[in-house]
Every structure is written in C-alpha cells, then in structure tokens.
Backbone bond lengths (Angstrom), bond angles and torsions (degrees), N, CA, C in turn:
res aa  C-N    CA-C-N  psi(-1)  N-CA   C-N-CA  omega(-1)  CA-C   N-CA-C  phi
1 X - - - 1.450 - - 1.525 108.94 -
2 X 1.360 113.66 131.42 1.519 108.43 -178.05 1.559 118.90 -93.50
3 X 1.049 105.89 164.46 1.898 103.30 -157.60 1.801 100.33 -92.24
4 X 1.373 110.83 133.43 1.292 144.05 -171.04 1.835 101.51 -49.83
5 X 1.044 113.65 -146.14 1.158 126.20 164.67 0.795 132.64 -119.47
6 X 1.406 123.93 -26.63 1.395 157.07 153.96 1.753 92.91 -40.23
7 X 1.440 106.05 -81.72 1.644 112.56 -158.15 1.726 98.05 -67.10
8 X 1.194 135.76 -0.14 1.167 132.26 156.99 1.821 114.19 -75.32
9 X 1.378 112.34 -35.41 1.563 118.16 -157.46 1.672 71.75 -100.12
10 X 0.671 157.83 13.17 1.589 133.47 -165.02 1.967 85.43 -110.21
11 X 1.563 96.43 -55.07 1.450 106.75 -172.17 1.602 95.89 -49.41
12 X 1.369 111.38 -84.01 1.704 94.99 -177.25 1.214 141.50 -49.35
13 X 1.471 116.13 -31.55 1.447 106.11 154.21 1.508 127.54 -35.31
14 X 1.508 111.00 -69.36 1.469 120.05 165.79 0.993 122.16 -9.88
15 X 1.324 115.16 -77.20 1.584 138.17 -168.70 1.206 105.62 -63.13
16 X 1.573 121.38 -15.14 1.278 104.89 171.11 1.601 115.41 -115.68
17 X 0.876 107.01 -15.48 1.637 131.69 -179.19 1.678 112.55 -87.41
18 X 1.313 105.28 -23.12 1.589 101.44 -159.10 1.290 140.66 38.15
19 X 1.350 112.80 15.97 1.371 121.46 178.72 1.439 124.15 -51.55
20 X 1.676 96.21 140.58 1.481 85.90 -172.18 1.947 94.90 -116.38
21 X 1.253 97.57 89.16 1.264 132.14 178.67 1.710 110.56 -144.62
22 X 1.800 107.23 125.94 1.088 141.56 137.24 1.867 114.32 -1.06
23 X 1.165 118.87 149.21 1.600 110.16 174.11 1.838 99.03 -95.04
24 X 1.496 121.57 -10.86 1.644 121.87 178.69 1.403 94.78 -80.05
25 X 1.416 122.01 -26.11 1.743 122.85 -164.85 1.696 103.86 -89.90
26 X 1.054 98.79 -31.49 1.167 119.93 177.99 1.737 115.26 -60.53
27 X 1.327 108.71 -69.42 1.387 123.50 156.64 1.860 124.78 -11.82
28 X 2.025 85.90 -57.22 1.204 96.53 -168.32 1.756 102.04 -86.01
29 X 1.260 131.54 15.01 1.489 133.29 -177.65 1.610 99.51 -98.90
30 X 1.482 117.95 -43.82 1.443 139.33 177.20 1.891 109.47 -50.64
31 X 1.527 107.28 -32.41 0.798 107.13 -179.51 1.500 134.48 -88.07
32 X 1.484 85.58 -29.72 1.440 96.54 153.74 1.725 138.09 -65.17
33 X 1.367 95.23 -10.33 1.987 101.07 -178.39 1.552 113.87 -50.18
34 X 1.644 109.03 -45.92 1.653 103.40 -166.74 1.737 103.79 -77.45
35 X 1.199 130.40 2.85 1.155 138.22 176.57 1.636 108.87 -86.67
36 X 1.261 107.34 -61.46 1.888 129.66 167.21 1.492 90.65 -45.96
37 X 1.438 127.46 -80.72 1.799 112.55 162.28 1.417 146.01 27.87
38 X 1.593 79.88 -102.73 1.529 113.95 159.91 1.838 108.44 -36.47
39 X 1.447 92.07 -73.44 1.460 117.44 -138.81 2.217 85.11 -59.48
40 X 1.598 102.33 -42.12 1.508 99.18 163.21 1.265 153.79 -73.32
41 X 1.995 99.61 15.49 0.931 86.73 -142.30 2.059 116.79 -96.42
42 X 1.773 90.42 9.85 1.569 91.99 178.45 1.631 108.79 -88.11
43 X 1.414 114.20 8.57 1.445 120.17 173.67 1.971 102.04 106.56
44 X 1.261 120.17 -2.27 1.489 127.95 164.45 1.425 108.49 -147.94
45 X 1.590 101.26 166.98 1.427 118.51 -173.47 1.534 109.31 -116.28
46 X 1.396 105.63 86.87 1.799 110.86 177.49 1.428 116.34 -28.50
47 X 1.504 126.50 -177.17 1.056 124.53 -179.85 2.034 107.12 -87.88
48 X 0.864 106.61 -21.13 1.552 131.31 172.59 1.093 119.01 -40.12
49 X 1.339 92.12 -79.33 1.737 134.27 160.86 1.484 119.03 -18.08
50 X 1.492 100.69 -60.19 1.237 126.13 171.65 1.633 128.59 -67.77
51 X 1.148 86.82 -39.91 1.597 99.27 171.19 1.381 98.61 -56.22
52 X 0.987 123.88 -67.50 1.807 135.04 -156.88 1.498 85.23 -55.22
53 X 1.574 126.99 -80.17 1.276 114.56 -159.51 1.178 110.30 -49.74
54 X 1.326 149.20 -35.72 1.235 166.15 179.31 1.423 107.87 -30.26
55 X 1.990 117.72 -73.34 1.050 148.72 117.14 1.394 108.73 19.15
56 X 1.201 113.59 -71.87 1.725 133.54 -163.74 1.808 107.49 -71.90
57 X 1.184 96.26 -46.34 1.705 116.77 166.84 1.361 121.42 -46.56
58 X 1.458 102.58 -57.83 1.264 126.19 -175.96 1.871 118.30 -67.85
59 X 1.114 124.78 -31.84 1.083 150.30 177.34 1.664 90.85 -92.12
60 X 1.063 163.26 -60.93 1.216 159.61 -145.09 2.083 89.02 -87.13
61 X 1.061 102.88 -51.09 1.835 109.21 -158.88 1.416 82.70 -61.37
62 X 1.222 135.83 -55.94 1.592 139.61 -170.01 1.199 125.61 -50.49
63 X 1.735 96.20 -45.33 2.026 100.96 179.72 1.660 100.16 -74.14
64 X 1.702 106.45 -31.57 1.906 83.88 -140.72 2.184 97.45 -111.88
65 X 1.192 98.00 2.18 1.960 100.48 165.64 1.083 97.50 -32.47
66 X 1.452 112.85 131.87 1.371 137.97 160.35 1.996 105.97 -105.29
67 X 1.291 86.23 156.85 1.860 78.31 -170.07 1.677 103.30 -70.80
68 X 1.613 100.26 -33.43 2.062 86.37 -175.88 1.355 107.72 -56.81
69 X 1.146 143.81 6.11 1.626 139.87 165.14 1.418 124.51 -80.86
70 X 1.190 96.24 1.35 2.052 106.73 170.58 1.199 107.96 94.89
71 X 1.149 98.74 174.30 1.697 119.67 179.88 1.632 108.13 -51.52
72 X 1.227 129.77 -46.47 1.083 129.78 176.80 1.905 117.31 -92.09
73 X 1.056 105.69 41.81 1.779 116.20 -179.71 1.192 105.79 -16.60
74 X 1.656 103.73 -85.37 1.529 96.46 -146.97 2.027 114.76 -84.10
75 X 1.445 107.30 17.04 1.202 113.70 159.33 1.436 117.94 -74.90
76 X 1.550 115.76 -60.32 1.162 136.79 165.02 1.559 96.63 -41.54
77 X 1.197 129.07 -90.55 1.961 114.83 -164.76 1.514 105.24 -37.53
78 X 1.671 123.87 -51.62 0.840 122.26 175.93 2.018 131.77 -43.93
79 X 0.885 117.60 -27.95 1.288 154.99 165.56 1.790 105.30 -63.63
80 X 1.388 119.85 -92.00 1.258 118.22 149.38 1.477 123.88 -17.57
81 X 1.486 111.65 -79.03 1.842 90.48 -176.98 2.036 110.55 -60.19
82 X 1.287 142.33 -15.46 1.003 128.07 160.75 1.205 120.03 -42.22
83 X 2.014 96.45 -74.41 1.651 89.96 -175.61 1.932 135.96 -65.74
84 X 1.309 89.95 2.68 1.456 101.61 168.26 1.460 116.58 -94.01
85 X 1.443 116.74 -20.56 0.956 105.77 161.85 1.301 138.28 -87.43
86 X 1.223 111.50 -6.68 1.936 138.73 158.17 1.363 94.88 -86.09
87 X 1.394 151.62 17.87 1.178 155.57 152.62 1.798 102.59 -87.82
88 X 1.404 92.93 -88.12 1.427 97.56 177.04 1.533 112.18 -32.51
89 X 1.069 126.88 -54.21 1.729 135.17 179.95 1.310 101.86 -26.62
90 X 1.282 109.60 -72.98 1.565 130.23 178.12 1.507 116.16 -44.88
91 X 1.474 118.27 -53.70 1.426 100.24 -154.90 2.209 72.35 -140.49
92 X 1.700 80.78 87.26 1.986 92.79 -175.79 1.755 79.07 -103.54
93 X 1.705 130.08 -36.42 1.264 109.21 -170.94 1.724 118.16 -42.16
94 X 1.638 117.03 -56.22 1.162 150.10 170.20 1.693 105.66 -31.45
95 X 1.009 110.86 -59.54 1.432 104.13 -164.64 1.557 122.03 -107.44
96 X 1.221 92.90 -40.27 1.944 106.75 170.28 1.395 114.96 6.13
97 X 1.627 96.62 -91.61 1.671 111.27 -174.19 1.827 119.27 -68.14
98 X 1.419 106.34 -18.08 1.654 98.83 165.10 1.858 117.34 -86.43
99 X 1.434 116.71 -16.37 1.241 139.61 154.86 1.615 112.39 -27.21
100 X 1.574 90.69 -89.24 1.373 145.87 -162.63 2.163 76.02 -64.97
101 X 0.902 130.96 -101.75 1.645 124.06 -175.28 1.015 121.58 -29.10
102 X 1.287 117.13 -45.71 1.884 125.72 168.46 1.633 107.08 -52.20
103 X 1.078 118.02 -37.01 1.200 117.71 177.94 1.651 125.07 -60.01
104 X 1.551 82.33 -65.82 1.738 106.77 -176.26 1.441 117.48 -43.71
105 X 1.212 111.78 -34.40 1.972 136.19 168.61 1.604 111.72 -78.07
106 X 1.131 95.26 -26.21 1.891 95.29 -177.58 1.938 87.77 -74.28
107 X 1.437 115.39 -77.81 1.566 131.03 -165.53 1.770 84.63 -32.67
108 X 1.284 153.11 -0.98 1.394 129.95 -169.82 1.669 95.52 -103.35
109 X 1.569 111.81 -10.20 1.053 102.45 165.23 1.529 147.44 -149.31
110 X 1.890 71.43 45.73 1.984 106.87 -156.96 1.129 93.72 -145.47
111 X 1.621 137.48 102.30 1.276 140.33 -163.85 1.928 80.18 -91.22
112 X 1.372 107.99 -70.23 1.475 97.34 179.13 1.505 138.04 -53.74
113 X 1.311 142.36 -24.83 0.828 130.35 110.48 1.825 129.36 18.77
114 X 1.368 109.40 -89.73 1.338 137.50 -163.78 1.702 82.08 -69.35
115 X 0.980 120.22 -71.16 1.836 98.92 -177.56 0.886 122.08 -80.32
116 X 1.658 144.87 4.14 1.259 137.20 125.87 1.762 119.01 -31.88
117 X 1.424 110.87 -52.66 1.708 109.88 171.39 1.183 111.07 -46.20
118 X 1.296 107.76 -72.90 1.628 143.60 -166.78 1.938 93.55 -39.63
119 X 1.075 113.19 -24.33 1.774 109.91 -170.76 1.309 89.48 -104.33
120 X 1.155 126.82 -37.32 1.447 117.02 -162.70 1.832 95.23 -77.53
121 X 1.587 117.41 -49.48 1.336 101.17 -167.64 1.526 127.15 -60.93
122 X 1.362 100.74 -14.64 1.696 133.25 176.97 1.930 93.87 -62.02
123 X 1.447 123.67 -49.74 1.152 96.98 175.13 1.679 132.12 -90.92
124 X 1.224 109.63 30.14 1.956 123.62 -178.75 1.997 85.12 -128.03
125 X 0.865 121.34 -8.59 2.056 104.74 -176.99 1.607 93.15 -58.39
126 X 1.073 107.96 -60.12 1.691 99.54 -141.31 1.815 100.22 -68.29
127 X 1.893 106.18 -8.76 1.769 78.70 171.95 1.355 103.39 -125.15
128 X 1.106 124.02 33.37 1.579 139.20 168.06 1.584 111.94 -82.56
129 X 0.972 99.27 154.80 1.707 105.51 159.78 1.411 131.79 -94.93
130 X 1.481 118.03 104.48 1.489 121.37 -170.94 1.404 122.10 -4.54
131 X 1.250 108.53 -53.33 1.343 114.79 -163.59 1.657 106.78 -75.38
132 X 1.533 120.18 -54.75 1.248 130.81 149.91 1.553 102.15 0.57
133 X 1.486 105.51 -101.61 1.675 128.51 -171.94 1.871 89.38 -34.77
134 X 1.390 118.29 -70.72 1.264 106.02 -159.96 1.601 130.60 -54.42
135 X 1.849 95.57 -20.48 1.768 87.36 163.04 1.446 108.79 -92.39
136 X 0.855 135.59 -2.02 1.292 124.71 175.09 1.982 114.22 -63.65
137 X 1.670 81.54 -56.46 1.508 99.10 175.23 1.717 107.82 -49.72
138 X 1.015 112.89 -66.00 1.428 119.48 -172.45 1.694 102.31 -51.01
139 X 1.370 117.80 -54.66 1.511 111.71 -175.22 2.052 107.36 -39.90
140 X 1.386 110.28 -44.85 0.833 120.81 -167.59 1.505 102.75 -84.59
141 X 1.191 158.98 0.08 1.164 173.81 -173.48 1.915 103.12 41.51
142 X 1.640 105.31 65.87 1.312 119.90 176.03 2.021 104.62 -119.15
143 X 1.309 84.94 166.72 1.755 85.99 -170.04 1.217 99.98 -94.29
C-alpha cells in the first residue's frame, strides 16, 4: 500500500518538529491548519481568535491523549497542538499548501474529517475575508 499524504507530511513534520505525537494526534493537528488560516489571516491572531482555537485544542487534547503522554495527557496534547499551532502561525509560508493537499486527499477518505473542517471553518467566516475562506475552501476542494 503506498503512503498517503498525510503519512508523508506526518514523516516530515516530525523530523522537523520532533513531536512526540501519535500519527491519529497528528491527523487531528492537520486538521486544524485551515482554521490557524483563517484565524491568521489579517496577518495576527486577535484575542478571540485565540480563544476559539484554544477551545479547539482543548477539546482535541481531551478526546485524543494517549497514555505515553503522562499522567497529565490531555493537558500535555493540549499544550502540543497550541504550540504547533503558534508554530504553524509563524512559518504558514512553509507548510500551508502541503497542509492544505494532505488534507484535501485525506477528506476522499474521511467523510468526518471533512465536516469536522467544514464546522470549524463556519466558526472564522463571519470575521474572515470572503475571498480568504474561499481559497481555503477551494484548496481543500469544499463548497
């Protein structure tokens, strides 16, 4: 079986990230990019902004703790998808479009997934800029 895009971006991320995150934990960080996006996309991340991803973190660290993350799991994952997502913020030139493709190929075989985005990008529309949301959507081949 040949490796996805995902298990390609997961490998290089790693190696450069060293994360000591899971490729399912992993998954769920990927999914968060068009949100990180959005939420960046006037060139900062309001205090708002932040909250929500925050929110998004927090709910992600909770479902997907694995026990090798310590006694305190889903703080620790929780923790992790932050500072990766103040990673990504930083260096969105770098990763964006292998992100954003890794994705679009995953949703062909992750119905949930694809409306997991689809809800999340629903909460950055109303302070995004049309056009913004619409390449995002399109990168991802959503309506």
């Amino acid at each position: 079986m040949s490796e996805t895009k995902i298990d390609l971006l997961y490998k290089e991320y790693s190696e450069i990230r060293f994360l000591d995150i899971n490729k399912e934990q992993f998954v769920y960080l990927v999914n968060l990019m068009p949100v990180c996006l959005l939420a960046t996309s006037d060139g900062i991340m309001d205090k708002e902004e932040w909250a929500t991803v925050k929110s998004l973190t927090k709910i992600l660290g909770e479902e997907f703790a694995s026990e090798d993350l310590g006694e305190e799991k889903e703080e620790n994952l929780m923790l992790i998808y932050r500072g990766e997502m103040r990673y990504m913020v930083k260096h969105r030139n770098k990763w964006e479009s292998k992100f954003l493709s890794a994705l679009r190929e995953y949703f062909s075989t992750n119905e949930a997934a694809k409306d997991f985005v689809e809800e999340t990008i629903e909460l950055f529309e109303d302070q995004t800029e049309e056009a913004e949301v619409t390449k995002i959507k399109n990168a991802l081949g959503l309506k």
